[in-house]
C-alpha positions in Angstrom: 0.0 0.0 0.0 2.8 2.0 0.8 4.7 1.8 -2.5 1.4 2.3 -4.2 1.0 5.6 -2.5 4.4 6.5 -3.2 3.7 5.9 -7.3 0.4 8.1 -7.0 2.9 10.8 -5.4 5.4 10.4 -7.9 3.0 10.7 -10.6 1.2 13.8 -9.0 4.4 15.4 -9.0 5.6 14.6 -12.3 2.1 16.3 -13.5 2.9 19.0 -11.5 6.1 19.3 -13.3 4.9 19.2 -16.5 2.3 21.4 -15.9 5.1 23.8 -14.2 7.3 23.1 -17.6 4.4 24.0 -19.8 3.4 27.4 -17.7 7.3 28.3 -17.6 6.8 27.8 -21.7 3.8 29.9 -21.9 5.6 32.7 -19.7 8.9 32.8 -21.7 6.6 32.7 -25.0 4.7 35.4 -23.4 7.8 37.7 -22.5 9.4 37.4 -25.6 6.1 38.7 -27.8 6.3 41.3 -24.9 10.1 42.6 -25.2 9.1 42.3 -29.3 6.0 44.7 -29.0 8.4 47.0 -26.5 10.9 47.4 -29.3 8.3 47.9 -31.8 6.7 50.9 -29.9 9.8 52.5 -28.8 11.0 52.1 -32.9 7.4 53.4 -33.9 7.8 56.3 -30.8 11.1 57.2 -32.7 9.9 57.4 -36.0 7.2 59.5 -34.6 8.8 61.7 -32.8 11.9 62.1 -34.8 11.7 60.9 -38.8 15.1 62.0 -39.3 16.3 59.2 -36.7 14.0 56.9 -38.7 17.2 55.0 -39.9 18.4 55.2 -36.6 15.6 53.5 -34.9 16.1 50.5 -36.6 19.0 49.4 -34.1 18.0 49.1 -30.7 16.5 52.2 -29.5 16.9 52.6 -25.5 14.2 53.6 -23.4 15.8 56.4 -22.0 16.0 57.5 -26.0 12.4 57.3 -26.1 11.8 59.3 -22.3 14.2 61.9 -23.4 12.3 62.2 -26.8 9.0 62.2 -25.5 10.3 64.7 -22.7 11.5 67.1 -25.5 8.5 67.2 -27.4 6.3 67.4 -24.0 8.9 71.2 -23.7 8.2 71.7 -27.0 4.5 72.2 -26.6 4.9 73.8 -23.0 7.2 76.7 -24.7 4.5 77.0 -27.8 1.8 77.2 -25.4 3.7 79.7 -23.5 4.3 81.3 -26.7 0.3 81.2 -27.9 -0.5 82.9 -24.9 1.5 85.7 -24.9 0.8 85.8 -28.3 -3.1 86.2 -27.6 -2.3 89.1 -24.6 -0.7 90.8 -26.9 -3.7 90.8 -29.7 -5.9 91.5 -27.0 -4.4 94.2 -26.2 -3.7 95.1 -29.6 -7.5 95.3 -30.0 -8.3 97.1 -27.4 -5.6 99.8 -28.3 -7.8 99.9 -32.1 -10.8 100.4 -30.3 -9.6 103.4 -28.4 -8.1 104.8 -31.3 -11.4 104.2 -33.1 -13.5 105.8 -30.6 -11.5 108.7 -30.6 -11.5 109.1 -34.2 -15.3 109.2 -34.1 -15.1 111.7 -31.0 -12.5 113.9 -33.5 -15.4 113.3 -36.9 -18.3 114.7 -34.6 -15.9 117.3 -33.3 -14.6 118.3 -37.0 -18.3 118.0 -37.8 -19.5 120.6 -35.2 -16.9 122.9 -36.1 -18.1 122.9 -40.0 
């Protein structure tokens, strides 16, 4: 009885082991695809970002290539936005200089008028 318990525990465990084999399979298969799509996105995140490093991306690009792209372009548009807003300040105040003007013209018409 004893030795027949002892197969049934061998063969539980050498299920277990293949089961452990075929998972271990399944993860490596798993984090290959992975690192393959990683390499894809950072190459398309390149091409994106920078066409002229297009040729360039086909070797491995580095993460931190990608972060210190992506942190450019993220300045990029900080400093343009910066720049659209001091660009619209200085129409609106462009506009509100034309309307003064404006409205003083039409004070110096009426005034020109009254004098005829």
């Amino acid at each position: 009885q004893a030795e027949e318990e002892l197969k049934e525990a061998c063969a539980r465990q050498a299920l277990q082991l293949q089961e452990m084999g075929r998972r271990e399979r399944l993860l490596r298969a798993n984090a290959g695809r992975a690192k393959e799509q990683l390499e894809s996105f950072k190459t398309q995140v390149m091409r994106v970002c920078s066409p002229a490093a297009a040729g360039v991306a086909e070797k491995a690009v580095t993460e931190q290539q990608v972060i210190e792209k992506v942190r450019q372009i993220s300045d990029e548009h900080q400093q343009s936005h910066e720049r659209e807003k001091c660009l619209q300040e200085e129409l609106s105040s462009r506009l509100s200089k034309e309307k003064e003007v404006s409205a003083n013209v039409e004070v110096f018409k009426k005034s020109l008028g009254e004098l005829q």
